[in-house]
N, C-alpha and C positions, 0 to 999 in steps of 0.2 A: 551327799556322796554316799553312794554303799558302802557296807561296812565289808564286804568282801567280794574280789570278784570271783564269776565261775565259771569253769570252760563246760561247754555242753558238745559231747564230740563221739559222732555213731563206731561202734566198736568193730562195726565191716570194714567200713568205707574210708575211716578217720574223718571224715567231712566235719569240719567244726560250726557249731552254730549259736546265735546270739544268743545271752539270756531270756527265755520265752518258756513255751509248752510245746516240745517238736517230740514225741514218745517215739516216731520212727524217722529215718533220716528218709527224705523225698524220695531220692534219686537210686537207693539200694532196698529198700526197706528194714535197716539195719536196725538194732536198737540204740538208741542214744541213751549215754550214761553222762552224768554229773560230776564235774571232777574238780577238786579244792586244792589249795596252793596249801599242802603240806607240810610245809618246813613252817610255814606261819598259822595253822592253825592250832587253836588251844583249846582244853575242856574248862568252861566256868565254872565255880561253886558255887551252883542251884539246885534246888531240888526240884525244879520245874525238868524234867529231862527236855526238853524242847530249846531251854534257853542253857543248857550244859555244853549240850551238842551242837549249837547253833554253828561252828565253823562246819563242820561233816553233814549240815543238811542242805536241802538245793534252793536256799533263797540268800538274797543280796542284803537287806533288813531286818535287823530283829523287829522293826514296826509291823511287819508283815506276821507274826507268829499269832496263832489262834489257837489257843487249849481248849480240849475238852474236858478238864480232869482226869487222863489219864497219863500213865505211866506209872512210876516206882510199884509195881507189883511185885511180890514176895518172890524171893529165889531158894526154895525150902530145900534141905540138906537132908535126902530121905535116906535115912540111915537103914530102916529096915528095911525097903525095900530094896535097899543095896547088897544088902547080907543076903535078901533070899535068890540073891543073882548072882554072890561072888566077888560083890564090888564095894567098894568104897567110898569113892568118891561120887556120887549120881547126885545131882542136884534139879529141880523142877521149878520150873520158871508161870508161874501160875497164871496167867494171863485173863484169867476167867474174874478178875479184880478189876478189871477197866471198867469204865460206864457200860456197855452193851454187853459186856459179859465176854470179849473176844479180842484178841493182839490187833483185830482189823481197826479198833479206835485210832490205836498210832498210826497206821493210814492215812484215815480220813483226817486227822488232825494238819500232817503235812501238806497233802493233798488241797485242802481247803487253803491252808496257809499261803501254798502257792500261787493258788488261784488267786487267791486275796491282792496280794503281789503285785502280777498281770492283770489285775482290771476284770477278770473273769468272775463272773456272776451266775451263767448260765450254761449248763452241761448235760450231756448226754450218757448215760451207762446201762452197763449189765451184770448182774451179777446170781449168785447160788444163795445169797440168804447174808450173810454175817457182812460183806464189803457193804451192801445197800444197806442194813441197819447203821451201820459206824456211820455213813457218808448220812441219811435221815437224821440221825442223833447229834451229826454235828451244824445240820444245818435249822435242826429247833434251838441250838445253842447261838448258831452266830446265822442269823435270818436273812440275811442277805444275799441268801443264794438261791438259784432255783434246780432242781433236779428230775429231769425226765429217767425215768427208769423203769427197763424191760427186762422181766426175766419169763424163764423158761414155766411152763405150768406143773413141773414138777417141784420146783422149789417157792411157789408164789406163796404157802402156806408158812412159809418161814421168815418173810417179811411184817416188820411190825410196826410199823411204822405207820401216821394217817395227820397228816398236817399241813400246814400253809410252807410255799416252795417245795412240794413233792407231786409228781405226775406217775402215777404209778401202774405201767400196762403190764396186763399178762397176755402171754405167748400162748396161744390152746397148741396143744401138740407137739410144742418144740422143746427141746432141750438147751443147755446152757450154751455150746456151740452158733445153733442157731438162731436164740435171742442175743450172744453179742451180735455176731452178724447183721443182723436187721438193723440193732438201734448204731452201727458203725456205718451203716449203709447212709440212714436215715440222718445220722449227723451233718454226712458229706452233704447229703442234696437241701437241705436246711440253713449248713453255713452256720452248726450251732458246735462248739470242741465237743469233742468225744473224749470223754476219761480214759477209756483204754487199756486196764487192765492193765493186767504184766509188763504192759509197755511204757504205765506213766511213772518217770523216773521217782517221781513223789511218792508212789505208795513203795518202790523197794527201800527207797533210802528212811522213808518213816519205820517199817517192819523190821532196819536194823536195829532199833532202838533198842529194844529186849534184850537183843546180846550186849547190846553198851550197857545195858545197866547190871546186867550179870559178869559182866567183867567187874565192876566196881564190888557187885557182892559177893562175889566166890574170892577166899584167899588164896587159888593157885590158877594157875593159867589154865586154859580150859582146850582140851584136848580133840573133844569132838562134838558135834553139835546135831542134835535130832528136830527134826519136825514135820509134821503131816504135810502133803504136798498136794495139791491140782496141780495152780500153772506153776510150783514153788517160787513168787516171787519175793516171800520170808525166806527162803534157803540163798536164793541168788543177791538179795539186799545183804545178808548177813557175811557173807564170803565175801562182799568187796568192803563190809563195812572194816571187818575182821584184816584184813589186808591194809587199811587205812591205819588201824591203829599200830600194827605193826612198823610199818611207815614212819610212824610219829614214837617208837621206841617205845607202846604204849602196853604192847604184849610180846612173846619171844616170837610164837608162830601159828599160824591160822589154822583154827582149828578144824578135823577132816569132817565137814558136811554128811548129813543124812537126809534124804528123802525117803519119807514113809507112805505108800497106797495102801490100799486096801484091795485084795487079790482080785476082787468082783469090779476093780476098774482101775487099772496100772498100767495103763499105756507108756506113762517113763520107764516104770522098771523094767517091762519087757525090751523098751528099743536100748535101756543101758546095759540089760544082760545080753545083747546079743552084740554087746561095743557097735550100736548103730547110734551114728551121730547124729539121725535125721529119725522123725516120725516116718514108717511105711507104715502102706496100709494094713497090715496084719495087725500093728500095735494097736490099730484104732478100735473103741469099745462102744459100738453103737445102740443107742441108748443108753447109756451106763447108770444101774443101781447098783446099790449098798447100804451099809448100816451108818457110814459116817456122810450126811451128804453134802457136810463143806467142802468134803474135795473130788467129789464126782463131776472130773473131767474128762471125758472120753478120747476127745481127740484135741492135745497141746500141740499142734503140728509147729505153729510160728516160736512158741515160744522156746521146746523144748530145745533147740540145735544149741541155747546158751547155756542151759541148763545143763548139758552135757560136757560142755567146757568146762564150765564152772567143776563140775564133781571131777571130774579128771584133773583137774590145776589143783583142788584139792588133798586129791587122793580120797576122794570121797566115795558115798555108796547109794544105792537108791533099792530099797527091799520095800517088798510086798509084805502082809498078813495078811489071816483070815477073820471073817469076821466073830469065828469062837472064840479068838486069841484077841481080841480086840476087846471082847465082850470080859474074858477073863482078865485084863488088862486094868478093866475100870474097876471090879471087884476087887483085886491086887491094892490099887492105888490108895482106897475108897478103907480100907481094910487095915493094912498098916502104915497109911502115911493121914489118914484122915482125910482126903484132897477129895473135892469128886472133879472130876472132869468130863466132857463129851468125846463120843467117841473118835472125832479125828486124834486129839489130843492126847489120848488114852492107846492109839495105835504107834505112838511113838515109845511106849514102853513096851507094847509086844515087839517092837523090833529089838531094842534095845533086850529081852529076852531071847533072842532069837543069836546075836551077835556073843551076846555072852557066853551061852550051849555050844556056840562054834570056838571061842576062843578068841574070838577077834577083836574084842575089847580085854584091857589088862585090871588086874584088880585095883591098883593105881589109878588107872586111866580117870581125870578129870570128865566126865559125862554129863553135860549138859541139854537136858530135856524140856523144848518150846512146849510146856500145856497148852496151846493157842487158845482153849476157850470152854 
């Protein structure tokens, strides 16, 4: 018997569907979310966060769970860096502790776990650099899988990976857009799953984790919550995760979401500052560089319209930097809290400087900042 059942049901359509891997609902192309019987779930006392959480993640089995040593990463209380802002309370969630050095571990840990599950062995992806290392990293850990993976020729340098069950093609000329595309194409006509990115329920609900565990480590409820963005599917895991515990009497109130770009490629911030709840084409950033290029995505068209929901039901925000302010950001960190981090992760305190200078965070205000890596 499982040890819990789960409803898998697309947030367009409502279409409900079996326990499986459906990332988008057939008939709408909606996204399908993962939903738990709430009044009966509980948090364990583990220090495994995989087996903590185990009621709030998307499998039937704890047989089915596969760690890779990550999680419990440090939730550091940067006191000075809070003072040179005005604030008090900012805490930094250091993420750069996990095996690959990135929050994408908790991903691929889920992700795998699922697969594990369902009988899935063999998969399709694309990804910018850090999703491929976590998902490589966990499959020299649990070998059992195989992984085709296409990414764009601008990020093929940032793949590190070179071992048994990895197929690993580069794209000359394309971008991250157009290497998913290909290997989403290429799934279809093969008959082999396609991972799917933003859309497989597995890596939002893994990427909540960070915030589960920082609710355990902060002693006051947490007010508002920062992190770098592409498709933000860490921003969007963490809002329904954040919402669950609420659910479960486990926090008062969820806290207001941030997405952070970098000004040389914000296609969300653009379509959020103009309250457009769809990608048009003016938001789109073709070819898109920058200094941080985990989250060099130029055009989120599918994913953004939830993502919009999402920071609205929040009350949330989605700001740009530049990459001087990015650059001073790591130097900041790096200077009085000790931390280094990489520049996505480092872009989430130029915003959080940004918000400060306006007044829109309070000195109190509980401030919650994903270092992602």
């Amino acid at each position: 018997m499982p040890d819990k059942v789960l409803q898998h049901k697309c947030v367009d359509c409502h279409a409900v569907f079996p326990h499986g891997f459906t990332p988008r609902c057939p008939s709408c192309r909606g996204m399908v979310e993962v939903y738990y019987d709430l009044s009966r779930a509980e948090l364990y006392d583990s220090d495994n966060s995989l087996e903590r959480f185990f009621d709030l993640l998307p499998l039937q089995n704890r047989e089915s769970l596969l760690s890779l040593g990550e999680g419990n990463t440090p939730c550091h209380h940067a006191v000075a860096l809070g003072e040179a802002f005005g604030l008090e309370q900012v805490y930094l969630k250091i993420e750069s502790k996990n095996p690959t050095g990135t929050t994408k571990d908790r991903m691929a840990a889920v992700v795998l776990s699922l697969f594990n599950e369902l009988g899935i062995r063999e998969f399709i992806t694309s990804s910018t650099g850090n999703s491929s290392n976590a998902l490589a990293h966990a499959i020299s850990v649990h070998p059992q899988f195989h992984m085709h993976l296409f990414m764009g020729e601008a990020f093929a340098h940032l793949f590190r990976y070179d071992g048994e069950g990895i197929e690993f093609h580069v794209m000359s000329k394309k971008d991250f857009t157009e290497a998913f595309n290909h290997a989403r194409d290429l799934a279809h006509e093969r008959g082999i799953p396609f991972e799917a990115g933003f859309f497989n329920p597995a890596r939002r609900e893994g990427l909540k984790l960070a915030y589960f565990e920082s609710v355990d480590q902060i002693p006051r409820p947490i007010d508002w919550y920062f992190q770098a963005i592409s498709s933000a599917m860490g921003v969007q895991g963490t809002a329904k995760g954040a919402a669950e515990l609420k659910a479960m009497g486990r926090i008062p109130h969820v806290p207001r979401m941030v997405g952070v770009q970098q000004e040389s490629c914000c296609p969300m911030v653009k379509a959020f500052e103009e309250d457009s709840p769809t990608i048009q084409p003016h938001h789109i950033f073709e070819k898109p560089d920058g200094l941080a290029k985990a989250i060099l995505r130029g055009n989120p068209t599918g994913c953004y319209p939830y993502v919009y929901r999402m920071l609205r039901e929040t009350n949330g925000l989605a700001i740009s930097v530049s990459e001087s302010e990015i650059r001073d950001a790591c130097d900041r960190v790096l200077e009085l809290e000790g931390v280094t981090c990489g520049y996505a992760a480092a872009a989430t305190v130029a915003a959080l400087e940004k918000l400060a200078e306006r007044g829109a965070v309070q000195t109190q205000d509980v401030l919650l900042l994903n270092l992602t890596g």
